[in-house]
C-alpha positions as CSV (number, residue, x, y, z in Angstrom):
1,X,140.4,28.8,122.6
2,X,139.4,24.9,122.7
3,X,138.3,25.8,126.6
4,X,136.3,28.6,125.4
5,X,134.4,26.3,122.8
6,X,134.0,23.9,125.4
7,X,132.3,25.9,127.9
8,X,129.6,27.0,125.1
9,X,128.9,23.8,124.1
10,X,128.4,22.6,127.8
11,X,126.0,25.9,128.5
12,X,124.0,26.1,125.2
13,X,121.9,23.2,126.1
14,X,121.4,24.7,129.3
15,X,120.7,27.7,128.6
16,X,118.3,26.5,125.9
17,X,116.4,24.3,128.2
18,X,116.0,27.5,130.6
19,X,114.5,29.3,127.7
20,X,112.2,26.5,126.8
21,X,111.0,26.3,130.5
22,X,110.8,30.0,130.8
23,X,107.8,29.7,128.1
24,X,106.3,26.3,129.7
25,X,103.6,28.1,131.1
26,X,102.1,28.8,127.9
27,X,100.2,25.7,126.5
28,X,102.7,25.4,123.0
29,X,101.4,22.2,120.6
30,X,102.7,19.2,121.6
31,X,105.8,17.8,119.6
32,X,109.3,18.6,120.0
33,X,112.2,21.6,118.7
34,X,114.5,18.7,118.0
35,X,118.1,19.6,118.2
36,X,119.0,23.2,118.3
37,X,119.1,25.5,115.1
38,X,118.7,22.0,113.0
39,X,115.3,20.8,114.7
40,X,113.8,18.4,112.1
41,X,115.2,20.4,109.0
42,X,117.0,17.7,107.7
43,X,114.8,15.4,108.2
44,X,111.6,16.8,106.2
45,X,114.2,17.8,103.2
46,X,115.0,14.3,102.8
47,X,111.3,13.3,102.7
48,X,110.6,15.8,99.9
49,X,113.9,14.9,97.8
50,X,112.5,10.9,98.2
51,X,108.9,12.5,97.3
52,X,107.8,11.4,100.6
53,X,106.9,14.4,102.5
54,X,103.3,13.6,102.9
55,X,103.8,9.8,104.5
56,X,106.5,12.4,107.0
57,X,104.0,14.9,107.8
58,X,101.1,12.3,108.6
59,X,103.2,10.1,111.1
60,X,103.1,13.9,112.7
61,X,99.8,14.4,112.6
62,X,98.9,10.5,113.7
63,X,101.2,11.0,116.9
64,X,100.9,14.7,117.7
65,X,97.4,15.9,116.3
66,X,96.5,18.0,113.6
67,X,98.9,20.7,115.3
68,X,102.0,20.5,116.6
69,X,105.0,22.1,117.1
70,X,109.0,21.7,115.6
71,X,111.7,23.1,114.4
72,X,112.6,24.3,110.6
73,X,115.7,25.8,109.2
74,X,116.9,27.6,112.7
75,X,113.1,28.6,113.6
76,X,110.6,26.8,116.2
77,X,107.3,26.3,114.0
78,X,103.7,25.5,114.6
79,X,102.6,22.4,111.6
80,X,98.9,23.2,111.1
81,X,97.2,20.3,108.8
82,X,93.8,21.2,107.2
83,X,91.1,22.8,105.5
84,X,91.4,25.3,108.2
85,X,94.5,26.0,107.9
86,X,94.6,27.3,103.9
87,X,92.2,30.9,105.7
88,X,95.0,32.3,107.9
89,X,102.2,47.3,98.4
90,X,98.7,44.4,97.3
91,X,97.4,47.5,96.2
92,X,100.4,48.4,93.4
93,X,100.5,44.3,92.5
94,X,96.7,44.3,91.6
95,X,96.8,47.5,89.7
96,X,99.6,46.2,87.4
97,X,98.4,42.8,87.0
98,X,94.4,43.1,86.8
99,X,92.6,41.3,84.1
100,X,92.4,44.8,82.2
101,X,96.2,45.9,81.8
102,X,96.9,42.3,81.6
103,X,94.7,42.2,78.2
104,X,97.7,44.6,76.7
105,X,100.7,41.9,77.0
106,X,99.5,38.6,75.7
107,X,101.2,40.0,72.8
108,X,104.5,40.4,73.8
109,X,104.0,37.1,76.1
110,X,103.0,35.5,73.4
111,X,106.5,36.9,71.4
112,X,108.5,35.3,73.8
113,X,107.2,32.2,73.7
114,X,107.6,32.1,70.2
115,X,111.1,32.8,70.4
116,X,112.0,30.6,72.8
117,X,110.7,28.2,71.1
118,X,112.7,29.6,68.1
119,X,115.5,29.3,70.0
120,X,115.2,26.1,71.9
121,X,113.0,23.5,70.4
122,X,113.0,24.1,66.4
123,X,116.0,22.5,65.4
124,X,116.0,19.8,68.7
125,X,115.2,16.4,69.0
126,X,115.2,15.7,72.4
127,X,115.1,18.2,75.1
128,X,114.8,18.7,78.7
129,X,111.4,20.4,79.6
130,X,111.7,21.8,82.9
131,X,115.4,23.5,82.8
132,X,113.9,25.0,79.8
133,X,110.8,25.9,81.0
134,X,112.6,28.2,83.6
135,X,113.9,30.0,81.3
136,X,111.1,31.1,79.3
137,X,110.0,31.9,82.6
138,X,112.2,34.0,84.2
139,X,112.5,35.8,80.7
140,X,108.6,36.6,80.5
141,X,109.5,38.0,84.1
142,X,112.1,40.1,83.1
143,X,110.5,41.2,79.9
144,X,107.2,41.7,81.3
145,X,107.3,43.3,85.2
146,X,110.8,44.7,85.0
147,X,111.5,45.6,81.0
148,X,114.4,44.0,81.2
149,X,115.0,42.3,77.6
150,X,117.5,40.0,76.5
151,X,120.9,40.0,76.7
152,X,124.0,40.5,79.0
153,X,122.3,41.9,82.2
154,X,119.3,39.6,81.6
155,X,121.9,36.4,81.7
156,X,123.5,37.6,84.8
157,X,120.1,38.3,86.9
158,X,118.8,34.5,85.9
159,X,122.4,33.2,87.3
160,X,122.3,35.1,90.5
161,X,118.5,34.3,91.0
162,X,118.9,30.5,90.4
163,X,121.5,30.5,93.3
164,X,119.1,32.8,95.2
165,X,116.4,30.4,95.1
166,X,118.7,27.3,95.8
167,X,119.0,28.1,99.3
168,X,115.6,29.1,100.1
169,X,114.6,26.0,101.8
170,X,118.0,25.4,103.5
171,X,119.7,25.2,107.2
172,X,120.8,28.6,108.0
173,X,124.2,28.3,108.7
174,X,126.3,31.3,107.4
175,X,129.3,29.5,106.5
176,X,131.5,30.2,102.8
177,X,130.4,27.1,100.8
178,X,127.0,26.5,102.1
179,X,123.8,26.6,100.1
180,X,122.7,29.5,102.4
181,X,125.8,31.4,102.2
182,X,125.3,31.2,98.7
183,X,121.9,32.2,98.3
184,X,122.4,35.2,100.7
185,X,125.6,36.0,98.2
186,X,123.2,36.2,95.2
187,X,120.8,37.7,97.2
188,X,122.7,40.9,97.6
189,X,124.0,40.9,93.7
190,X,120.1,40.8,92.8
191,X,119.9,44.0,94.7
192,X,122.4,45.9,93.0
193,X,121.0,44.9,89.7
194,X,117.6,46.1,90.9
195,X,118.8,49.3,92.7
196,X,120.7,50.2,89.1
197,X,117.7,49.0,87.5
198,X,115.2,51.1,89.5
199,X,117.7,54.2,88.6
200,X,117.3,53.5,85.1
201,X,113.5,53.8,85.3
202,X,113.2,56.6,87.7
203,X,114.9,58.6,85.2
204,X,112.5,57.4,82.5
205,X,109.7,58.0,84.6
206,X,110.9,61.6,85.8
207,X,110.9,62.2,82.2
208,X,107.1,61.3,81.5
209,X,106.9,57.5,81.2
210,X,103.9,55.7,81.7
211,X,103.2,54.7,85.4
212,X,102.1,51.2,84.0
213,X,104.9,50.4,81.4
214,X,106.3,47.8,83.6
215,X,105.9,46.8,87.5
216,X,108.9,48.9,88.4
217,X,107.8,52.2,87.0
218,X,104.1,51.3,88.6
219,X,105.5,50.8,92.0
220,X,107.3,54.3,91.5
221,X,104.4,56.2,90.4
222,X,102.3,55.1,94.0
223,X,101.9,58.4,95.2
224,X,100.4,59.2,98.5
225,X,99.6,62.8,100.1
226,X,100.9,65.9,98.5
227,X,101.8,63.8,95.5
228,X,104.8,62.1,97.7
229,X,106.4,58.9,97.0
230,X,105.0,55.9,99.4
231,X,107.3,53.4,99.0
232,X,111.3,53.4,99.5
233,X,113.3,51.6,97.0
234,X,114.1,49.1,99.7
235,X,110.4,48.4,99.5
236,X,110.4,48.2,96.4
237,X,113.3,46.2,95.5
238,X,111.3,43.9,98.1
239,X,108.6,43.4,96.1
240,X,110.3,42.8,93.3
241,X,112.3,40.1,94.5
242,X,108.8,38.9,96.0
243,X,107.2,38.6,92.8
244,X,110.4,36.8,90.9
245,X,110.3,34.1,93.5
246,X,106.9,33.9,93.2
247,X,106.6,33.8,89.5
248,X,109.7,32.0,88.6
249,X,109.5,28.1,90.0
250,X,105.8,27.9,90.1
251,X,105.0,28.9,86.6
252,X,107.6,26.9,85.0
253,X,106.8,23.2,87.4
254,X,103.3,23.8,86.3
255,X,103.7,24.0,82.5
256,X,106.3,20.8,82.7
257,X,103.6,18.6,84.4
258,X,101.6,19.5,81.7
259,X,103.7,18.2,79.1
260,X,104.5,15.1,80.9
261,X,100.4,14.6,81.9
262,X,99.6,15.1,78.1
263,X,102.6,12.7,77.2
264,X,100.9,9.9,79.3
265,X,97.0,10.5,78.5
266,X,96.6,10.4,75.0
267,X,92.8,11.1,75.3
268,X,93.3,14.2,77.6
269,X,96.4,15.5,74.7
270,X,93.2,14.8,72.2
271,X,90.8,17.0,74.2
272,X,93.4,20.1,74.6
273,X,94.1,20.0,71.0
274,X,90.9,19.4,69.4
275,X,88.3,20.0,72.0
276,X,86.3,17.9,74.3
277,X,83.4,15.4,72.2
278,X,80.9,14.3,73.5
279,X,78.0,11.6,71.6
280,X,74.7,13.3,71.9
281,X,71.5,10.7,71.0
282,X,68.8,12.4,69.0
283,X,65.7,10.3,69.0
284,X,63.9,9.8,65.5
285,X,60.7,9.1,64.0
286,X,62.4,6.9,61.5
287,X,62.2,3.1,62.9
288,X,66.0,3.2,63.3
289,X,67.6,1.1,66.2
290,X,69.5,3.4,68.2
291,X,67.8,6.9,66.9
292,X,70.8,8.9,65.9
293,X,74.1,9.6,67.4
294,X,75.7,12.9,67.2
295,X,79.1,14.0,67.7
296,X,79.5,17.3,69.2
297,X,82.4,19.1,70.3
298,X,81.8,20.8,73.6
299,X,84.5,23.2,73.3
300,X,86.7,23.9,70.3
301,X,90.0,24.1,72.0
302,X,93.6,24.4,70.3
303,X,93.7,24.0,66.9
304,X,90.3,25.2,65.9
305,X,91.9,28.6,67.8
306,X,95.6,28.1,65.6
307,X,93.5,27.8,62.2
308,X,91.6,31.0,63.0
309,X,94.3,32.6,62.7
310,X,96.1,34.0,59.5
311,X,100.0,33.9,59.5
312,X,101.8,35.7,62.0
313,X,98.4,36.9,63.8
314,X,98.5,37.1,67.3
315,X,96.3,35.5,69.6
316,X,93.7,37.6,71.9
317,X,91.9,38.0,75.3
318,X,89.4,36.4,73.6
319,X,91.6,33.3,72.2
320,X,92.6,32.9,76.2
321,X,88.9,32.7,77.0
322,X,88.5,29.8,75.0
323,X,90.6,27.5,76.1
324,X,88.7,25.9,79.2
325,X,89.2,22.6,78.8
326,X,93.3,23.3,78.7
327,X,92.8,25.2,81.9
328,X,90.8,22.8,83.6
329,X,94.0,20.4,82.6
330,X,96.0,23.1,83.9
331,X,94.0,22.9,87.5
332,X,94.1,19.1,88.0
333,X,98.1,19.0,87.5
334,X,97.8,21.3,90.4
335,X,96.0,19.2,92.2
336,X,97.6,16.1,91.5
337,X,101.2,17.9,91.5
338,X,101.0,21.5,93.1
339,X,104.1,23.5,92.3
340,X,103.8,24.8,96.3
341,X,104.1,22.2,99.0
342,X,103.7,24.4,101.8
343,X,104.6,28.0,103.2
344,X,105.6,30.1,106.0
345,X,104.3,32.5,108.1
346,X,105.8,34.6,111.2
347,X,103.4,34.9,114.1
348,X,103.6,38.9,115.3
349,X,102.1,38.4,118.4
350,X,100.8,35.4,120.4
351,X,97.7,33.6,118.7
352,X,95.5,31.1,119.8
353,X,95.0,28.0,117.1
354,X,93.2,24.9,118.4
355,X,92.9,25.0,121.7
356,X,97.1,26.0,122.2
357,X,99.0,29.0,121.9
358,X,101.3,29.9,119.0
359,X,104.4,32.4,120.4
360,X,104.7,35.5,119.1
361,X,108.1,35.3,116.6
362,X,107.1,31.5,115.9
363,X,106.7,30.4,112.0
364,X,103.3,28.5,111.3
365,X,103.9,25.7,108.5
366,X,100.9,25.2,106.4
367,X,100.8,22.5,104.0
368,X,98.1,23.9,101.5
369,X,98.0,20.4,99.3
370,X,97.7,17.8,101.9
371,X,93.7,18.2,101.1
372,X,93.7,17.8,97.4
373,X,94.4,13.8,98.0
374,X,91.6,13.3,100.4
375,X,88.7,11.0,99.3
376,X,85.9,12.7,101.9
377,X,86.4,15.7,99.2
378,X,87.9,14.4,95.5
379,X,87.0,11.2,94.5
380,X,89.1,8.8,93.5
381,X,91.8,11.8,94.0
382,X,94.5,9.4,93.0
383,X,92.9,9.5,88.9
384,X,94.0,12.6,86.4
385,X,90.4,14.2,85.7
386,X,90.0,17.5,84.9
387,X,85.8,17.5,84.8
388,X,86.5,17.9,88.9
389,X,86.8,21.6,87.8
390,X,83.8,22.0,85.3
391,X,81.9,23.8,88.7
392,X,84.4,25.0,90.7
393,X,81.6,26.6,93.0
394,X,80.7,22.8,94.1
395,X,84.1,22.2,95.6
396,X,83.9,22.4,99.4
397,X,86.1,26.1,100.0
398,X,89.3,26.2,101.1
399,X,90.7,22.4,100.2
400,X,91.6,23.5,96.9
401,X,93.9,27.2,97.1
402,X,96.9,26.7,94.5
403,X,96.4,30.8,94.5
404,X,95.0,31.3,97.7
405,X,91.5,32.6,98.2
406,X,88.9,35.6,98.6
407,X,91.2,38.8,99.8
408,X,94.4,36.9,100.0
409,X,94.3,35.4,96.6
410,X,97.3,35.6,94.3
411,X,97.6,39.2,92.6
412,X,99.9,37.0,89.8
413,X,97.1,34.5,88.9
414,X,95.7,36.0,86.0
415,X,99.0,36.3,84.8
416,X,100.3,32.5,85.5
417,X,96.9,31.8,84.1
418,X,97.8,33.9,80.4
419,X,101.4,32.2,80.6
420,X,99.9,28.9,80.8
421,X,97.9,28.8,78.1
422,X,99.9,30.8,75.7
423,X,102.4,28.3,76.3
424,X,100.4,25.3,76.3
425,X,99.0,26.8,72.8
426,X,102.3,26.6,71.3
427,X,103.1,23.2,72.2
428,X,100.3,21.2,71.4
429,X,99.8,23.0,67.8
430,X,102.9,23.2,66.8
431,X,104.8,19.9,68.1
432,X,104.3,16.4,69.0
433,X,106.1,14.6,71.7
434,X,106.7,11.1,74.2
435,X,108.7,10.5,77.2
436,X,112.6,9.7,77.4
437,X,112.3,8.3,80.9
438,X,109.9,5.9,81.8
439,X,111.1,6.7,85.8
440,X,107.9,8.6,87.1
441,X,109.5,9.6,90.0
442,X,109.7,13.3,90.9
443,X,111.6,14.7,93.8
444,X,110.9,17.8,95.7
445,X,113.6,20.3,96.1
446,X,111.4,22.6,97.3
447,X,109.2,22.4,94.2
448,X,108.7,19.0,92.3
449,X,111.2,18.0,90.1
450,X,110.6,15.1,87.5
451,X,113.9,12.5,86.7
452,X,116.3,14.3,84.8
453,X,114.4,17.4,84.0
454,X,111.6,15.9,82.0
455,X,113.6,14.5,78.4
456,X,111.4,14.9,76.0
457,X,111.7,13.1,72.0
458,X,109.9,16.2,70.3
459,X,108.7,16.3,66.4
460,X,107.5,19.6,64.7
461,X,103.9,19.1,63.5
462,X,103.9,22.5,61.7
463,X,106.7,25.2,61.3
464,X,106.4,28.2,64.1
């Protein structure tokens, strides 16, 4: 048996550097595939757990160009750096999660916040904002796209998914007690909750439920010709898991670098809660020595909203449109800290991309953030201002995507968008709060993660 091994390990190199030469004669990005099926995997995950990951990338791109090649978690990969870069079922997603049948659940979002908050904040002191975070998340997921409301089953999903998503950015070795063993593990029991799940609701939809009571029974009602079913329930069961990843990390890292961006700029907490001021100077006829100055508020954000409201009431579409400044807010954390560092794609057949070719089968690795700390396009990019997003239509296109862009653009971003500020709401009118830690280091594992979870001393500033 030791001979056997032996002998492979001799003839892998080989036979990998036969492979690599077989494909010579195409003109790959410069760079190199590192050591087989680990490449430089290890290496970029320890510059994104040291928060480093953009110092690693642009010794890449000073020594190999804007695109080169390497290798990440078993796969060779194209690194693409730039503007250019952020271009390269939708149908069913949109449908559900359009502005319009959006409109009919910041009520029940809204509920859930509220009990969450119920639940984990009242009667705290200090608590950890992003563990906490996730899980009003992930339950606004489950209540919301699936109908799956609390309790036993609900519990089990969110422990399965959170060892899903563990190993998503992993080295794919397939070995008991690995992070991707793991991950594949949960991966499967997700799928059996969602095949017993998708059951549940076919029978409820068989029996004339509405198409559009959650995402599940709106991906079963797609109907093509002849009034057949179009997609499969693994397709569906895809899509699912497609929009829990998508939903669950980016959501809940967004909302916890607001709360720890509003705990260190008093002025910018002022603005969310009250509204933005500005002093306007009217001039008089009246020999006074500076005319007069005005105070207006620009835009009456938080609790001008919360006092229009009568106990109990529930906030509205029109609430949500009101709250520009918070979003704005909510925008620059994403620039300054974007929830996605990068993403994959598979190549399906051979492309051309600056001047090389990219193998069919090869993954491109786009970093969609490395733009939003360039001086040529933000100013001062290292300072927290949300007025950079007063005109969006004056920012040059394509340096600025936290939900993609034009006919690619996120089909969940009017719904992150809702969560956001119904959370946000919450927070600022009903509690007061400063930093635990003054660390302001955050580590990326894949998403960013502040020191210890974000400890936060809170104090109720009225009851919920």
């Amino acid at each position: 048996m030791n001979i056997i091994v032996t002998i492979f390990l001799v003839l892998l190199p080989v036979f990998l550097l036969l492979v690599r030469r077989r494909g010579s004669s195409k003109r790959v990005p410069p760079g190199s595939l590192g050591f087989p099926i680990i490449g430089q995997s290890l290496g970029m995950l320890r510059a994104m757990r040291a928060n480093t990951a953009e110092k690693w990338l642009e010794e890449r791109v000073q020594k190999y160009g804007p695109v080169s090649k390497l290798s990440l978690f078993g796969k060779p990969t194209v690194f693409i750096y730039g503007q250019a870069a952020n271009k390269r079922v939708r149908d069913a997603l949109e449908s559900f999660l359009k502005p319009d049948r959006l409109k009919l659940y910041v009520g029940k979002m809204e509920q859930e916040v509220r009990n969450h908050l119920e639940t984990y904040w009242k009667d705290n002191r200090i608590i950890k904002v992003l563990p906490l975070m996730k899980t009003l998340t992930f339950n606004i997921i489950c209540s919301l796209l699936f109908g799956l409301e609390d309790g036993a089953q609900r519990d089990q999903m969110v422990h399965y998914f959170q060892a899903m998503i563990e190993g998503f950015w992993s080295i794919p070795i397939n070995l008991p007690f690995t992070r991707f063993n793991r991950s594949l593990e949960a991966s499967k029991d997700i799928q059996k909750m969602l095949k017993q799940l998708i059951s549940e609701k076919l029978h409820e939809f068989n029996n004339s439920a509405s198409s559009h009571q959650d995402l599940i029974t709106c991906l079963l009602g797609i109907l093509g010709e002849n009034n057949q079913e179009v997609l499969s329930e693994n397709e569906i069961i895809h899509n699912v898991m497609l929009i829990m990843a998508a939903g669950y990390d980016t959501s809940s890292v967004l909302i916890t670098f607001i709360v720890r961006v509003l705990a260190k700029n008093p002025n910018v907490h002022e603005a969310v809660l009250k509204g933005k001021t500005s002093l306007n100077f009217i001039p008089t006829r009246v020999a006074l020595p500076f005319g007069f100055l005005n105070k207006i508020v620009e835009n009456a954000e938080q609790e001008e909203i919360a006092h229009s409201k009568s106990f109990g009431e529930s906030l509205t579409w029109e609430d949500l449109g009101k709250m520009k400044y918070t979003w704005r807010v909510a925008m620059e954390t994403m620039r300054t800290f974007p929830p996605i560092f990068g993403g994959f794609r598979q190549t399906v057949k051979d492309i051309q991309y600056g001047g090389y070719v990219i193998p069919k089968g090869w993954q491109i690795f786009r970093i969609m953030a490395k733009t939003h700390m360039d001086s040529n396009i933000f100013q001062e990019p290292e300072k927290f201002d949300p007025s950079r997003f007063e005109n969006t239509t004056s920012l040059p296109p394509y340096n600025f995507v936290p939900f993609g862009r034009g006919s690619r653009i996120c089909p969940g971003y009017e719904f992150a968008k809702i969560e956001t500020l119904v959370t946000i709401h919450y927070l600022v009118t009903h509690f007061t709060w400063k930093l635990c830690c003054t660390d302001d280091f955050f580590s990326r594992d894949p998403m960013p993660v502040p020191t210890q979870g974000l400890p936060i001393e809170i104090v109720p500033r009225k009851p919920l």
